[in-house]
KOLGU-4560 file (N, C-alpha, C; in nm, 3 decimals, padded with zeros to 5 digits):
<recs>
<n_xx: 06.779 n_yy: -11.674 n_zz: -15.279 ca_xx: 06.759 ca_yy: -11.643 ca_zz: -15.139 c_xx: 06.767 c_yy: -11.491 c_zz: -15.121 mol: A seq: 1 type: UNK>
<n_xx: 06.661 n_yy: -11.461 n_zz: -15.046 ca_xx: 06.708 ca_yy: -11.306 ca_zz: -15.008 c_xx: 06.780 c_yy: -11.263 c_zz: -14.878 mol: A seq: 2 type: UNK>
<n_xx: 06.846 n_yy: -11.222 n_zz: -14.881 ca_xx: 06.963 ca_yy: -11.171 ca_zz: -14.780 c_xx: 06.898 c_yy: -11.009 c_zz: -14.745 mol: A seq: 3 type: UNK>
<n_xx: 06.884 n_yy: -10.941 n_zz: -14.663 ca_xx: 06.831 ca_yy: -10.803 ca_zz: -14.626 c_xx: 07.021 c_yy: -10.822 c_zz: -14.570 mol: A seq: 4 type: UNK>
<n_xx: 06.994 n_yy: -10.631 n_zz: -14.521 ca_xx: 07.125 ca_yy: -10.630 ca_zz: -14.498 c_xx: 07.167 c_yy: -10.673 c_zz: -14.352 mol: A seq: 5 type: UNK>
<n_xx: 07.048 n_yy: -10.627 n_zz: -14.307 ca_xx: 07.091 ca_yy: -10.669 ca_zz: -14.131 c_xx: 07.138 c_yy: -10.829 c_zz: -14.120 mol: A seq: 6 type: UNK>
<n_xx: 07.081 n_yy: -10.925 n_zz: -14.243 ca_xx: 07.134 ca_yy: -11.042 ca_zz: -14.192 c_xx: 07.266 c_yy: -11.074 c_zz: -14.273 mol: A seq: 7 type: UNK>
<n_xx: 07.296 n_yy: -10.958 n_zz: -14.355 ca_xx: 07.425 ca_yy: -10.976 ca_zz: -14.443 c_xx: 07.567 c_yy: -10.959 c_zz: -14.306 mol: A seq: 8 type: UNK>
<n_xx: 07.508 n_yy: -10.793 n_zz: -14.218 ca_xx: 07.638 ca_yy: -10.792 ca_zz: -14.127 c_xx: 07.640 c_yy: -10.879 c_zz: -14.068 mol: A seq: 9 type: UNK>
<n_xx: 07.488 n_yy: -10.912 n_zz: -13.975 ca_xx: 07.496 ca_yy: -11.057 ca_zz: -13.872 c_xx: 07.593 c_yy: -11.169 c_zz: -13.952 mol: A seq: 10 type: UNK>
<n_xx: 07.595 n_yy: -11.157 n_zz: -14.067 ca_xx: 07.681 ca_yy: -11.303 ca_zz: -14.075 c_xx: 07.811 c_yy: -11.304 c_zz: -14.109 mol: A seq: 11 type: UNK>
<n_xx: 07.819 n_yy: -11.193 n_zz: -14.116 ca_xx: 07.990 ca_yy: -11.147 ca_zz: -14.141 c_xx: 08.024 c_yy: -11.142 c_zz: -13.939 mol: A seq: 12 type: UNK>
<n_xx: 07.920 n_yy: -11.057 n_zz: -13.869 ca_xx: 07.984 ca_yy: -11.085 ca_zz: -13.732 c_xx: 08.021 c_yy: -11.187 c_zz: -13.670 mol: A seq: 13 type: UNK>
<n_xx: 07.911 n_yy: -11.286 n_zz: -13.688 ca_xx: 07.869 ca_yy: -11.405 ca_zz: -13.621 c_xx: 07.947 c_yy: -11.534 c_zz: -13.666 mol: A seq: 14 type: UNK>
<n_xx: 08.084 n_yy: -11.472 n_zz: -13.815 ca_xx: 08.121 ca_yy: -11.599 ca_zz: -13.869 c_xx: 08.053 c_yy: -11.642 c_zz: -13.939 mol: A seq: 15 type: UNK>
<n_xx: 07.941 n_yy: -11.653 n_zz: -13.946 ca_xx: 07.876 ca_yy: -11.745 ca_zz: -14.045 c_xx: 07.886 c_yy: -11.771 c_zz: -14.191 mol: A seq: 16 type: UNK>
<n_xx: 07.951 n_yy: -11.615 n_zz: -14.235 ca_xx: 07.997 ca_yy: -11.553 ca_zz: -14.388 c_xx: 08.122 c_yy: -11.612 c_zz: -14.380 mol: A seq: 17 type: UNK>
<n_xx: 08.165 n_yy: -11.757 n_zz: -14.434 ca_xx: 08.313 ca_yy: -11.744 ca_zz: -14.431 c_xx: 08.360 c_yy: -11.771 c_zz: -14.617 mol: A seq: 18 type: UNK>
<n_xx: 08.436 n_yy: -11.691 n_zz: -14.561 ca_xx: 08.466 ca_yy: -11.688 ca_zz: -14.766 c_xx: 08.631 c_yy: -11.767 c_zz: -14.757 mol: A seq: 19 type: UNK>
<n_xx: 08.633 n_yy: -11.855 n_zz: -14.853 ca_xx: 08.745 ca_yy: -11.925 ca_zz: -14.900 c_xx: 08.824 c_yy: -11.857 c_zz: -15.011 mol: A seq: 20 type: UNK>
<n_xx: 08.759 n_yy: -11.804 n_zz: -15.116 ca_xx: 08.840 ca_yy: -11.768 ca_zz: -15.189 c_xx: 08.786 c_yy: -11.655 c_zz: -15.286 mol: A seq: 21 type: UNK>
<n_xx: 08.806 n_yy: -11.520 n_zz: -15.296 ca_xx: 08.730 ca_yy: -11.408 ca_zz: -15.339 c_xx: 08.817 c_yy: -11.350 c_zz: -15.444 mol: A seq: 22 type: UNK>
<n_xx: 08.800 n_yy: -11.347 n_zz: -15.583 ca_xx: 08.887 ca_yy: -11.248 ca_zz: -15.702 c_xx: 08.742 c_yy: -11.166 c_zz: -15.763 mol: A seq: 23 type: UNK>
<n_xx: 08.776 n_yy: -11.039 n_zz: -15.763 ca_xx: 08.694 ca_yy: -10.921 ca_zz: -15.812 c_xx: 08.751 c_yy: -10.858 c_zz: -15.952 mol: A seq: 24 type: UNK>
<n_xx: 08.658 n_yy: -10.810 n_zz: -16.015 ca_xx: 08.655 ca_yy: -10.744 ca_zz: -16.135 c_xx: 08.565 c_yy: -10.626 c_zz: -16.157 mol: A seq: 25 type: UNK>
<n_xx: 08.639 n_yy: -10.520 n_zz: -16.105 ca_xx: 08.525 ca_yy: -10.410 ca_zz: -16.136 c_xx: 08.474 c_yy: -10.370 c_zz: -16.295 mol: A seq: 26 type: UNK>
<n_xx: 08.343 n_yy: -10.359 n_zz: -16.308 ca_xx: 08.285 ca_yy: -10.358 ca_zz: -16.449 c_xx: 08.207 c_yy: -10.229 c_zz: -16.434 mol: A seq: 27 type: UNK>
<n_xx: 08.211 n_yy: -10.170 n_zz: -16.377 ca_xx: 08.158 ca_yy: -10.004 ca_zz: -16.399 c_xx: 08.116 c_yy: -09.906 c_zz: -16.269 mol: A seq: 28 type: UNK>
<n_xx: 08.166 n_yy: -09.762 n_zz: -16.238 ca_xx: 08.127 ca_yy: -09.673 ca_zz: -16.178 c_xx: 08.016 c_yy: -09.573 c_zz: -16.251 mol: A seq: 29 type: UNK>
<n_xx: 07.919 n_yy: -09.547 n_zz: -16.214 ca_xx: 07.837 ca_yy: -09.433 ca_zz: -16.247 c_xx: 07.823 c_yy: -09.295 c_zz: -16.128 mol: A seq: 30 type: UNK>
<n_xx: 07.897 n_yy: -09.192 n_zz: -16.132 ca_xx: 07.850 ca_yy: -09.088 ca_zz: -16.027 c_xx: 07.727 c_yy: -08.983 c_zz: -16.076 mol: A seq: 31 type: UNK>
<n_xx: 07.669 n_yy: -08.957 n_zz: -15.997 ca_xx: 07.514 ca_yy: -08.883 ca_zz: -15.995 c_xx: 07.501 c_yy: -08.814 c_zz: -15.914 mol: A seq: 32 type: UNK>
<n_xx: 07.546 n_yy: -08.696 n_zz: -15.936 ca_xx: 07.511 ca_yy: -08.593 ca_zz: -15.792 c_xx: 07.601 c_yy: -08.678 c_zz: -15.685 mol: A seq: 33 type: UNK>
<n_xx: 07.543 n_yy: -08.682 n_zz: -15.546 ca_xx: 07.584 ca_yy: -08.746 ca_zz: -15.453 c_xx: 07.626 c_yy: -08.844 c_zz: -15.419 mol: A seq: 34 type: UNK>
<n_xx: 07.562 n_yy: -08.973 n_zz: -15.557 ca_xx: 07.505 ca_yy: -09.122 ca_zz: -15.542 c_xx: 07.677 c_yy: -09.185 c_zz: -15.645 mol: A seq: 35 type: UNK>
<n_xx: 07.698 n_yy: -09.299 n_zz: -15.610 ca_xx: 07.772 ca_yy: -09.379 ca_zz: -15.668 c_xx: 07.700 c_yy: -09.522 c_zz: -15.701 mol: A seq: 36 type: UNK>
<n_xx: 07.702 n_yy: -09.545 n_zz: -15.859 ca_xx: 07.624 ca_yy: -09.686 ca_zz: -15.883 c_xx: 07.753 c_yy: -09.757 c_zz: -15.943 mol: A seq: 37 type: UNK>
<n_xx: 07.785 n_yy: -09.846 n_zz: -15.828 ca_xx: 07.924 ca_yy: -10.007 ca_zz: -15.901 c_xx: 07.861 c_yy: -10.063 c_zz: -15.907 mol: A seq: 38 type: UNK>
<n_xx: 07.908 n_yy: -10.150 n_zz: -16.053 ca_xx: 07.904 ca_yy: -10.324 ca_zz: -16.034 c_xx: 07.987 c_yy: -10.365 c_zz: -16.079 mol: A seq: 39 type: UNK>
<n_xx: 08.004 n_yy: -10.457 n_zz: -16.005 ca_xx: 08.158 ca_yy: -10.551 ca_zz: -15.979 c_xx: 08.119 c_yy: -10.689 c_zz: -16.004 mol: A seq: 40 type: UNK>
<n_xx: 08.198 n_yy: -10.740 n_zz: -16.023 ca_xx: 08.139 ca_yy: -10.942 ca_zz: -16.033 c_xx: 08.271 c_yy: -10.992 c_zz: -15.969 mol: A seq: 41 type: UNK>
<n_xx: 08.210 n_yy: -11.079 n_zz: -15.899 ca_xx: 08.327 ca_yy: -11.152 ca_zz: -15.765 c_xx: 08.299 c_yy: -11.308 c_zz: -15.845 mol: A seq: 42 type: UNK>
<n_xx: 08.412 n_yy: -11.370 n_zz: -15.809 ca_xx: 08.445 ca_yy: -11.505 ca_zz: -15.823 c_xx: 08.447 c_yy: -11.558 c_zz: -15.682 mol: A seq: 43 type: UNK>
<n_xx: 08.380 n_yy: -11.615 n_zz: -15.623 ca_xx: 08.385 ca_yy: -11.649 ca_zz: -15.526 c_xx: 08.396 c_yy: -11.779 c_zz: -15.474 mol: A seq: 44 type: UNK>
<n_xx: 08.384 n_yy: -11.822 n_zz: -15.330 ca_xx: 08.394 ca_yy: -12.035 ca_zz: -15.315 c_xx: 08.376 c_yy: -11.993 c_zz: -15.143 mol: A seq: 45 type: UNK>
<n_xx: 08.300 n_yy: -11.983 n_zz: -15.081 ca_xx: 08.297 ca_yy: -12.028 ca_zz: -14.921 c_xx: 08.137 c_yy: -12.076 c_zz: -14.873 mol: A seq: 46 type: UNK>
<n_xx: 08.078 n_yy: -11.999 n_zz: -14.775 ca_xx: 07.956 ca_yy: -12.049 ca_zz: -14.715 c_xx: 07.910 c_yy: -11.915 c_zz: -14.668 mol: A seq: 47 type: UNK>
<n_xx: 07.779 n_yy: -11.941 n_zz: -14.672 ca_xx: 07.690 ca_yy: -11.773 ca_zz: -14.643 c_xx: 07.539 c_yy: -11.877 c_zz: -14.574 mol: A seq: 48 type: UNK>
<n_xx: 07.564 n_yy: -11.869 n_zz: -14.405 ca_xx: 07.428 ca_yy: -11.855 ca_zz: -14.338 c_xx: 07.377 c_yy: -12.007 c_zz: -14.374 mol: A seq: 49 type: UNK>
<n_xx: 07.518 n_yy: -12.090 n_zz: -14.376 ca_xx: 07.486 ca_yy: -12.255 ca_zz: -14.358 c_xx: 07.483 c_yy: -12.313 c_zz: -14.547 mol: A seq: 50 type: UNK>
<n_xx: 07.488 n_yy: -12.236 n_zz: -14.653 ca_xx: 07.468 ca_yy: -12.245 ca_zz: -14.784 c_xx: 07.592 c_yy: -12.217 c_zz: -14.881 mol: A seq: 51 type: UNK>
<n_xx: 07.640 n_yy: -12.350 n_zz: -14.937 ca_xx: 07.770 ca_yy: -12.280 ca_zz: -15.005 c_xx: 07.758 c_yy: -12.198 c_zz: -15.128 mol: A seq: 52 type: UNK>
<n_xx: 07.873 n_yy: -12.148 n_zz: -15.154 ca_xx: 07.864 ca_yy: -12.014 ca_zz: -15.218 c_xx: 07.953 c_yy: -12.072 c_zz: -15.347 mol: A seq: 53 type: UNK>
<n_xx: 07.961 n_yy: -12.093 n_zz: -15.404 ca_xx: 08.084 ca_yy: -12.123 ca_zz: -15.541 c_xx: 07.991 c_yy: -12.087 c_zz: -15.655 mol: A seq: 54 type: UNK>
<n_xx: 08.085 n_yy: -11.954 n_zz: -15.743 ca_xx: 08.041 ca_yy: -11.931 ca_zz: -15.878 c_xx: 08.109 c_yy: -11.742 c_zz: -15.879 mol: A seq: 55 type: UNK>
<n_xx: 08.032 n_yy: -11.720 n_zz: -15.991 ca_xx: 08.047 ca_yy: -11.556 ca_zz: -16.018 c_xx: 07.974 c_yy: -11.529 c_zz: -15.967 mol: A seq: 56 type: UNK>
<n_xx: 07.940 n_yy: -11.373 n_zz: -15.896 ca_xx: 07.821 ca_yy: -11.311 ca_zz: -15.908 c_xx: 07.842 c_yy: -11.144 c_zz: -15.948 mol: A seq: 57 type: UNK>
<n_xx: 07.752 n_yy: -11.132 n_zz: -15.956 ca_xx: 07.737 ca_yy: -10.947 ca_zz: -15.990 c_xx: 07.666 c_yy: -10.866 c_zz: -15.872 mol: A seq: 58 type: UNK>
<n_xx: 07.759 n_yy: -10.791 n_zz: -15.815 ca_xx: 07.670 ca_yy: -10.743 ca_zz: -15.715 c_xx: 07.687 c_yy: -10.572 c_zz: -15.787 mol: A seq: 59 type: UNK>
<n_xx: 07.586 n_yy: -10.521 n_zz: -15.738 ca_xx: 07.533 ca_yy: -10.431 ca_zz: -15.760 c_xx: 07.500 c_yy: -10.313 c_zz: -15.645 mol: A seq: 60 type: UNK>
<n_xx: 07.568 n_yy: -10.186 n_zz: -15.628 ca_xx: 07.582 ca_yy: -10.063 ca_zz: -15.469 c_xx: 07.593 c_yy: -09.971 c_zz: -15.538 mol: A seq: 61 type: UNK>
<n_xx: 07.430 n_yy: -09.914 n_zz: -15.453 ca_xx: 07.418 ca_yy: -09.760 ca_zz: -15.478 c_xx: 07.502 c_yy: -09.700 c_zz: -15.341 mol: A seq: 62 type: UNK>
<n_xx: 07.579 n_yy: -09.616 n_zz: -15.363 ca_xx: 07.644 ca_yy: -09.514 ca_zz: -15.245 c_xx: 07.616 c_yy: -09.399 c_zz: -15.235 mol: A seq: 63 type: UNK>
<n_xx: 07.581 n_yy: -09.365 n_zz: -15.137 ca_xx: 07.546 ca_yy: -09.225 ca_zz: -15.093 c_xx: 07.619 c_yy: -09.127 c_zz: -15.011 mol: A seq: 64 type: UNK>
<n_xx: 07.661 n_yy: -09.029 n_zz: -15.075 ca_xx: 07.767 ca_yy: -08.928 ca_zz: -15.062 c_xx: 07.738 c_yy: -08.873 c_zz: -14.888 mol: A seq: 65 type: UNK>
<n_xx: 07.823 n_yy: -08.910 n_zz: -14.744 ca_xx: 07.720 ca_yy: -08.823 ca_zz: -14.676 c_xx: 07.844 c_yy: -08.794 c_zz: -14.586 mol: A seq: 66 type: UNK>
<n_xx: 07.774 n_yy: -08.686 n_zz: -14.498 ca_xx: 07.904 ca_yy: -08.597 ca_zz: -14.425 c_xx: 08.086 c_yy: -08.667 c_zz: -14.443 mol: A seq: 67 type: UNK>
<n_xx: 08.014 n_yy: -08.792 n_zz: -14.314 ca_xx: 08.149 ca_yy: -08.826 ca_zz: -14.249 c_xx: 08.189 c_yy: -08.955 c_zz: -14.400 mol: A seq: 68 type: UNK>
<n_xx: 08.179 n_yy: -09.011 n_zz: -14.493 ca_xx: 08.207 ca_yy: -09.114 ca_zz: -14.587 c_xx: 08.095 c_yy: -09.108 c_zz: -14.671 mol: A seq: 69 type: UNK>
<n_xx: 08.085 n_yy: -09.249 n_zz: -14.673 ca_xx: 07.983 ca_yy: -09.278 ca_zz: -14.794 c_xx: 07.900 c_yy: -09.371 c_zz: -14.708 mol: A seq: 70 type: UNK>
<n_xx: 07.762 n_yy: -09.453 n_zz: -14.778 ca_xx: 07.694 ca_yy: -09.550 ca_zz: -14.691 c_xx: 07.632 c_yy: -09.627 c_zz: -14.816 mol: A seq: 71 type: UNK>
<n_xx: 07.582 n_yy: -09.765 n_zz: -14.789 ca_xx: 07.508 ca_yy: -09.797 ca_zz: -14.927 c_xx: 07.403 c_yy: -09.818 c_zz: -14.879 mol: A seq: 72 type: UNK>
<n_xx: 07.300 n_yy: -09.748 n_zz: -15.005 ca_xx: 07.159 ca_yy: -09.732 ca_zz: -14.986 c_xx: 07.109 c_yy: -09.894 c_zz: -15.036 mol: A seq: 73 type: UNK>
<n_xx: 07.065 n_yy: -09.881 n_zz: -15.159 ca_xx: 07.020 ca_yy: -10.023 ca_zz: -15.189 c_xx: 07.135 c_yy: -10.086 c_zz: -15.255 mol: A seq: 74 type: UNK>
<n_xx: 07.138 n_yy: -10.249 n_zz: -15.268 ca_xx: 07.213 ca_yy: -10.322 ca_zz: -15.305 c_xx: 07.155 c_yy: -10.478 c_zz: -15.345 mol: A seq: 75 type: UNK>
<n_xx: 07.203 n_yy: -10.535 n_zz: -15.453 ca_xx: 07.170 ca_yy: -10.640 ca_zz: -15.485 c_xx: 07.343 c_yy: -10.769 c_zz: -15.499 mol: A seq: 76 type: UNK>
<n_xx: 07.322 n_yy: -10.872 n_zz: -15.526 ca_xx: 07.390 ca_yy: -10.994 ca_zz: -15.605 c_xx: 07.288 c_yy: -11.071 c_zz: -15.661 mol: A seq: 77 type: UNK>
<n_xx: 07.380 n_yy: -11.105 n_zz: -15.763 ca_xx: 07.283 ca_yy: -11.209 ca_zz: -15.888 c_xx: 07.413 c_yy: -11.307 c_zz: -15.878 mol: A seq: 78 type: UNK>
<n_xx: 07.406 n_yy: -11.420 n_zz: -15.880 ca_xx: 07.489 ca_yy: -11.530 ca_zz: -16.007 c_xx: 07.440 c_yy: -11.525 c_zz: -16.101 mol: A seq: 79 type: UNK>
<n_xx: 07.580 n_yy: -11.530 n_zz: -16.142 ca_xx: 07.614 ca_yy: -11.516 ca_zz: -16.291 c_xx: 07.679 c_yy: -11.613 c_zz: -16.401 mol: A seq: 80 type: UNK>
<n_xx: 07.697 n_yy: -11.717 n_zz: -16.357 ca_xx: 07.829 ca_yy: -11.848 ca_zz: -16.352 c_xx: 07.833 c_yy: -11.905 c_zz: -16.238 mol: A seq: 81 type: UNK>
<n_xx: 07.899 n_yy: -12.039 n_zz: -16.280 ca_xx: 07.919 ca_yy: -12.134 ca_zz: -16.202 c_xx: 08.107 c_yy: -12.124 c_zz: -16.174 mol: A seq: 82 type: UNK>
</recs>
């Protein structure tokens, strides 16, 4: 499924994102000039936008260095495991 981001916040606002149970493992930082590339793999178990969610995944955030913080430019998740 593709998720854009506007419907990633909508569903964190709206409730719809409800997560049961979340353990993270960060697996690498890359800095580049301005840019920050993580990927992390989450263990996860709740519901995303009516669809349950149980397994690993790898998500993947470019960050971009800017005045007031940081912001993420592009971003992905894959499963990875069940």
């Amino acid at each position: 499924m593709v998720v854009t981001k506007l419907m990633d916040l909508e569903s964190h606002r709206s409730k719809t994102m409800v997560v049961e149970s979340i353990e993270s493992k960060l697996e690498e930082i890359k800095i580049i000039n301005d840019k920050a590339i993580v990927t992390i793999a989450y263990q996860t178990k709740g519901m995303m936008l009516g669809n349950p969610i149980d397994g690993t995944f790898r998500y993947l955030r470019v960050w971009n260095l800017i005045p007031n913080g940081y912001n993420i430019l592009p971003g992905s998740c894959t499963k990875i495991g069940s």
